[in-house]
N, C-alpha and C positions, 0 to 999 in steps of 0.2 A: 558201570564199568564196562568198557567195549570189549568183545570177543574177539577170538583171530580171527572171523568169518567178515565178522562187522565192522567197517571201521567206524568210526565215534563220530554221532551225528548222523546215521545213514540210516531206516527203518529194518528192522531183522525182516527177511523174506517172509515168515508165516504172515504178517499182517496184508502183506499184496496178495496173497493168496487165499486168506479168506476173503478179503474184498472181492477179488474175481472170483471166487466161488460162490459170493452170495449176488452178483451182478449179472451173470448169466441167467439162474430162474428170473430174477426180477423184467430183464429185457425181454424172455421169454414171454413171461405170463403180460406184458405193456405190450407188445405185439400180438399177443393174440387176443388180447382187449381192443383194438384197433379191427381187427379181423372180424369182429366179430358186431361190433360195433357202427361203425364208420358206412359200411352197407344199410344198416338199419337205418339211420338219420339221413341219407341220402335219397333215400325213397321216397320219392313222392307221387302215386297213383293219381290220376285225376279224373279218370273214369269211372262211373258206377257201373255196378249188374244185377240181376234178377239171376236167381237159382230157386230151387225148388228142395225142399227138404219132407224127407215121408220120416216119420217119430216111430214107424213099425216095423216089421219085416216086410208089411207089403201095404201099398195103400189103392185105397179104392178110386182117385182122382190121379190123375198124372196131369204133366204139360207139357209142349215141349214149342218150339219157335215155327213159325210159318216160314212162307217164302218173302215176304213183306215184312217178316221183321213183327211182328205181333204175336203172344200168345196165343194157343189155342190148348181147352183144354179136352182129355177124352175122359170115361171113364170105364171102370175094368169089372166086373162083377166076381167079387172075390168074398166066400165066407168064413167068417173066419168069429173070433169071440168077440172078438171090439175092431169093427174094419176101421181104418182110419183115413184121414183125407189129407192126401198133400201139401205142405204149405208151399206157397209162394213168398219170397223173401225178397226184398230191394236193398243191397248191400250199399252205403254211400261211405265213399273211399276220403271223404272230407272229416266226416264223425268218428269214422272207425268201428263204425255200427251197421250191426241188420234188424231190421223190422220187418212185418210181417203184413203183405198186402194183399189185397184182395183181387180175384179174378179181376171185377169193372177196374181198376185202379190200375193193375197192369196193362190193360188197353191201351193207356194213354203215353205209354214209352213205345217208342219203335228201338229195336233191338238191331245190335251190328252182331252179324250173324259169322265170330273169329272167336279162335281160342285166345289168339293174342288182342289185345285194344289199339286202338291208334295211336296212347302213345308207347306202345310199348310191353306192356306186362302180363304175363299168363298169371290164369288161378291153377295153383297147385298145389298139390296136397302133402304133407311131410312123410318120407318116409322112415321106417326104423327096423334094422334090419337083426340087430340085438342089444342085449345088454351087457352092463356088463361082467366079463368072462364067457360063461357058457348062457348064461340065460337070458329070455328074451324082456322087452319089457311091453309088450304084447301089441308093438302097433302106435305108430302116431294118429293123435285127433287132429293137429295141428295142418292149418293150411296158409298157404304165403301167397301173398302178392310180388312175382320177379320179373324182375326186367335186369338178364346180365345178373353183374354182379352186387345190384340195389335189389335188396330181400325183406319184406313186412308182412309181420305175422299179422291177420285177420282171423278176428273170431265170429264164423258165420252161424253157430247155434248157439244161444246164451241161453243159460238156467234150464237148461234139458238134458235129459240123460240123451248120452252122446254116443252112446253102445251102438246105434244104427246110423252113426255118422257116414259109414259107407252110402246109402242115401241121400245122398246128397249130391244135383246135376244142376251142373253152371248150365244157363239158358243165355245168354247174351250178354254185350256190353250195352248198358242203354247210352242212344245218340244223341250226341249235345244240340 
């Protein structure tokens, strides 16, 4: 039976109005799915690098790049209860993987001596500035590969405690 509001045959206004009340989040949260998203699958690195990761507060090998694009390593005389040594990492932007290589192994990369690569993308690290409300959630481990607005998370320490991730120095792109 139709109301004086309604004439007969026409939908009562609440039902356009939940519909638009439930269509905004939904557009909301489909765009920022896209946002979010869309950057990620667009990214394509194609350059590798060598970084250096120490697993302690301080380690007893360092490395850092010559003038020629080669490793060199020094060492530090530091005592301590369990000195530790350096590692050397060869990130490949193809696997989505780092492994772990050795002094002679890295010899045989010559390294492009740019925060940025050729084609494009810095390594950088995530920051976190809080949590949420008032508290924090103590610091991102997380590091990205960017270029713009194309963003890909890389995980450059696997199966190790991550606590001394600060430790961690990007040493070159290696050249193709």
């Amino acid at each position: 039976m139709p109301t004086k509001n309604t004439p007969s045959g026409a939908r009562p206004t609440y039902i356009k109005d939940l519909v638009l009340l439930f269509s905004i989040p939904l557009a909301i949260a489909f765009l920022a799915g896209i946002a979010v998203y869309v950057p990620r699958l667009s990214a394509k690195p194609s350059y590798d690098f060598i970084y250096t990761y120490c697993p302690d507060y301080s380690c007893t090998t360092s490395y850092s790049m010559t003038g020629d694009g080669h490793v060199q390593q020094s060492k530090a005389d530091i005592s301590g209860f369990k000195p530790q040594h350096a590692q050397l990492r060869y990130f490949d932007t193809s696997a989505n993987a780092s492994r772990v290589i050795s002094y002679d192994d890295a010899q045989h990369y010559t390294l492009i001596n740019s925060s940025k690569s050729p084609d494009g993308y810095r390594l950088t690290r995530g920051t976190s500035d809080g949590g949420f409300l008032f508290w924090s959630d103590g610091g991102s481990t997380s590091w990205y590969l960017e270029n713009g607005w194309k963003k890909r998370t890389v995980q450059l320490v696997t199966g190790q405690n991550s606590y001394y991730s600060n430790d961690t120095t990007f040493l070159g792109w290696v050249q193709k």
